[in-house]
N, C-alpha and C positions, 0 to 999 in steps of 0.2 A: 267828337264834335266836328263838324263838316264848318268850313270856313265859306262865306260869299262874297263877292263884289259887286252885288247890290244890297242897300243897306235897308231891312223890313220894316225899320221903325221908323222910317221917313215919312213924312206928312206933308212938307212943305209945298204951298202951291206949286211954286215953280220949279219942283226936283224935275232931276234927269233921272231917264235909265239907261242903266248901263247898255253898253251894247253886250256884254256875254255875263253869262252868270254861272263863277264857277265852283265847284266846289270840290274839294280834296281833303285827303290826310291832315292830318298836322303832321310838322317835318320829324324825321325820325320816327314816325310811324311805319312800319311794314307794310309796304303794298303787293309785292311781290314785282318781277321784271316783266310782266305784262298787264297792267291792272286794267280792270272792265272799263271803257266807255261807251260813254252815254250821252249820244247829242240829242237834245229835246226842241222841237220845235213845233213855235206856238201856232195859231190860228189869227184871220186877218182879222185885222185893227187890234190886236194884241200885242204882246211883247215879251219876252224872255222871262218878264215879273208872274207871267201865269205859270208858271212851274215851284214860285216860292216856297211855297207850304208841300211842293212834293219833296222837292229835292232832302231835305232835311231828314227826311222820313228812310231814304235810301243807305244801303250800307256806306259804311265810312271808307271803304278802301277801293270804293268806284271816283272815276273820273266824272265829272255831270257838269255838260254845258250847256247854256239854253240861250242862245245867240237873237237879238231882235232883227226881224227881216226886214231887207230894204224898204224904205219910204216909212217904215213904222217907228211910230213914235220912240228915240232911242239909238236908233238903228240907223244904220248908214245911208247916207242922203240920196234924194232921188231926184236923177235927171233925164228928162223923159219920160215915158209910159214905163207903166209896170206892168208884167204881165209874169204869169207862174215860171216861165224860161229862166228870166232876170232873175227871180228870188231864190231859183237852185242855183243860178250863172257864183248870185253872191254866197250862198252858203255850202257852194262848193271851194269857194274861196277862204273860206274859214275852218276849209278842214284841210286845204294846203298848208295856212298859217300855222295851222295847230302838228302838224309834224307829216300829213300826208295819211293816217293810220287810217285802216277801215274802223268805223265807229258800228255801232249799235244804236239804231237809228229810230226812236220815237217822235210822234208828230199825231198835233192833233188839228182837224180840219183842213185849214189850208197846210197848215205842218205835215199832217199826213200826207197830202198829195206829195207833196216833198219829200217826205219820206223816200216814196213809192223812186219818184224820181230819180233821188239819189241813190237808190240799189240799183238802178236801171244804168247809172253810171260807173256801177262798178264800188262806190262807197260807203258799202252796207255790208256788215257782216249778218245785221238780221232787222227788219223791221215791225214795230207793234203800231201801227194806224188806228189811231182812236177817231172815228167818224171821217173821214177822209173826205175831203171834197173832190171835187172833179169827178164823182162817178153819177154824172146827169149826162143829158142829150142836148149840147148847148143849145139853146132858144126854147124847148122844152120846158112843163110843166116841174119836174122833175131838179131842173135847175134853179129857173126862173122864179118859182114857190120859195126859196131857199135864198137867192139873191136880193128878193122883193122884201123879206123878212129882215135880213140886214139894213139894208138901206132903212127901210122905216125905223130901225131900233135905232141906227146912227142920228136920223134928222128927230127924234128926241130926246137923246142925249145930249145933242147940242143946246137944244132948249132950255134944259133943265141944268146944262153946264156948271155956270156962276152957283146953283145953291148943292151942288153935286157935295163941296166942303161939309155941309150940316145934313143934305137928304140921307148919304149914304152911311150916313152911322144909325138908322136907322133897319135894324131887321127885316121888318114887315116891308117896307120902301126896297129895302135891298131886291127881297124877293119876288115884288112882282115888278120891279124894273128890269132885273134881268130874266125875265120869265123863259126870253127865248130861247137862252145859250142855258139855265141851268134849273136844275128843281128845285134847288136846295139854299139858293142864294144868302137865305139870310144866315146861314151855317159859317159866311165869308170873314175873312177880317175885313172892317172898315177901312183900314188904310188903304189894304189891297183895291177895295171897291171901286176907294176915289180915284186910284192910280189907273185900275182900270177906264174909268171917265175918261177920264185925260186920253189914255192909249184911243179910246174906240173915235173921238171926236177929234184929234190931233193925229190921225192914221193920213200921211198925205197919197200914199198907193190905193185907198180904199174906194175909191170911184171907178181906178180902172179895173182892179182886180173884180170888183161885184158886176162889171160890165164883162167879165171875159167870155171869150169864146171857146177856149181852152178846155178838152178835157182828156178824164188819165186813160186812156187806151186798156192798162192792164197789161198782163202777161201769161201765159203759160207753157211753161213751168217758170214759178218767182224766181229771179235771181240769186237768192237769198232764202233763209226762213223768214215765216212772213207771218203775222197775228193780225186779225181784223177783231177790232173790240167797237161794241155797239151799243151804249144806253137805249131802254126801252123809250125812254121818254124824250129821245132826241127831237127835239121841234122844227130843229133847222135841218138838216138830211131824215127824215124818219127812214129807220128800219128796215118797213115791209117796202120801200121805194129806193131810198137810195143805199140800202143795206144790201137789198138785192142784186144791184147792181156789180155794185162792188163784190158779191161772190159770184155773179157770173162771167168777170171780167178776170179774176184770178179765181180759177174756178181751185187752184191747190191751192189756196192760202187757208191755213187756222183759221176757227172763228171762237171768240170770246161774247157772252152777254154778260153786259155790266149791269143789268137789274134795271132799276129806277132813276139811274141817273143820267142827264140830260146831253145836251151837246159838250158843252166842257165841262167834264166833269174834274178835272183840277179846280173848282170852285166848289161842286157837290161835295165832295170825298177825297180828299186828299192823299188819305190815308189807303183807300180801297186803289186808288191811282196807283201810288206807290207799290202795293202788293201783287196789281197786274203787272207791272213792271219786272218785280223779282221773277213774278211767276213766267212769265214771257221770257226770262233770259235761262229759268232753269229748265226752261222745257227745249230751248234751244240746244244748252246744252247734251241734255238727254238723247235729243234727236240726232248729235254729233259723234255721240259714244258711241265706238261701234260695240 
């Protein structure tokens, strides 16, 4: 059993979350003198709580952190503009705290572009980018399609806020409120739904970051080993647009398709989540055998 410090059965209107979410051994458990980790990082106006239902799913003798990024709800306070610099500035700061280690770097959307970032600094022993933002042509269709989508899901979710408590234990409501980020919404746990509420409309970085101008350049050759994993039904980056980019941009990076599943698919499938995870870190390793 994998231990956390956030607690899943939390309801309470006014809970916090945590800033990291970790999970480990129990003591006395064998890990061996190097154990795998795994920093996961979420997408904007999320929080470290959209990894819950993976993390759990992951081997018991991995490290798994999943840190909330500056100005998001949880996460360490914001003074001034945000912008994607800042949010690597701070979670490269959390991988100082955490002992200096190269991690194995997951990230999904705006996590991914961080991801990408963070190997570009040298703090990645390999990254899996699930939909990765930042591979648009700022002010472009491409971006603007994708930003424009956000913003409208934010200004109804603020709407519908106050009944968020009773809407979102609802299935059917689940699923087509979140239509955007996921296919499968009503597969979610409620709790999680309403937590999510909270994260997308209490996001105080999510005005500047959906205005940025910011995007990921790429690399070639990756820093790192590198996995691009793509839902067919991604609404918010599609595929054949900004999937493409993203491999012409790191034209040697892996590519994964995730089938049917949507922008965050830590909502869709958890489990399917968790299993591109193993399988990304054993194909890593493979690639490292000589």
């Amino acid at each position: 059993m994998k231990e956390s410090l956030v607690d899943p059965h939390s309801q309470l209107p006014d809970e916090k979350v945590c800033l990291l979410s970790v999970h480990r051994s129990p003591p006395g458990e064998a890990r061996g003198d190097d154990p795998v980790r795994v920093l996961a990082l979420h997408g904007v106006t999320m929080s470290g709580s959209a990894w819950q239902e993976v993390a759990p799913l992951l081997p018991d003798t991995w490290e798994f952190v999943a840190p909330t990024a500056l100005g998001h709800r949880g996460g360490p306070l914001l003074s001034g503009k945000a912008t994607i610099t800042r949010l690597v500035d701070t979670a490269e700061e959390t991988i100082r705290q955490s002992g200096g280690h190269r991690w194995h770097i997951v990230g999904n959307s705006i996590g991914g572009w961080m991801a990408l970032e963070l190997a570009r600094r040298g703090h990645a022993l390999s990254v899996l980018a699930i939909s990765p933002a930042g591979c648009w042509t700022p002010g472009k269709p491409d971006a603007s399609r994708a930003t424009d989508r956000l913003i409208s899901m934010r200004k109804r979710a603020k709407m519908v806020a106050p009944l968020s408590l009773v809407l979102m234990r609802i299935p059917a409501i689940r699923r087509f409120a979140m239509r955007d980020v996921a296919s499968h919404a009503d597969r979610l746990n409620a709790r999680l739904a309403i937590r999510m509420v909270r994260d997308l409309v209490e996001c105080d970085a999510a005005d500047d970051l959906l205005a940025t101008t910011e995007w990921e350049a790429g690399f070639d050759p990756p820093p790192c080993p590198l996995t691009f994993a793509w839902g067919q039904c991604d609404r918010i980056f599609p595929v054949e647009v900004n999937g493409a980019i993203a491999r012409a941009r790191v034209p040697q990076a892996r590519w994964l398709d995730m089938g049917d599943l949507g922008h965050v698919p830590m909502i869709d499938d958890p489990a399917f989540v968790a299993r591109t995870i193993v399988e990304h870190l054993q194909w890593v390793t493979r690639a490292s055998t000589p």
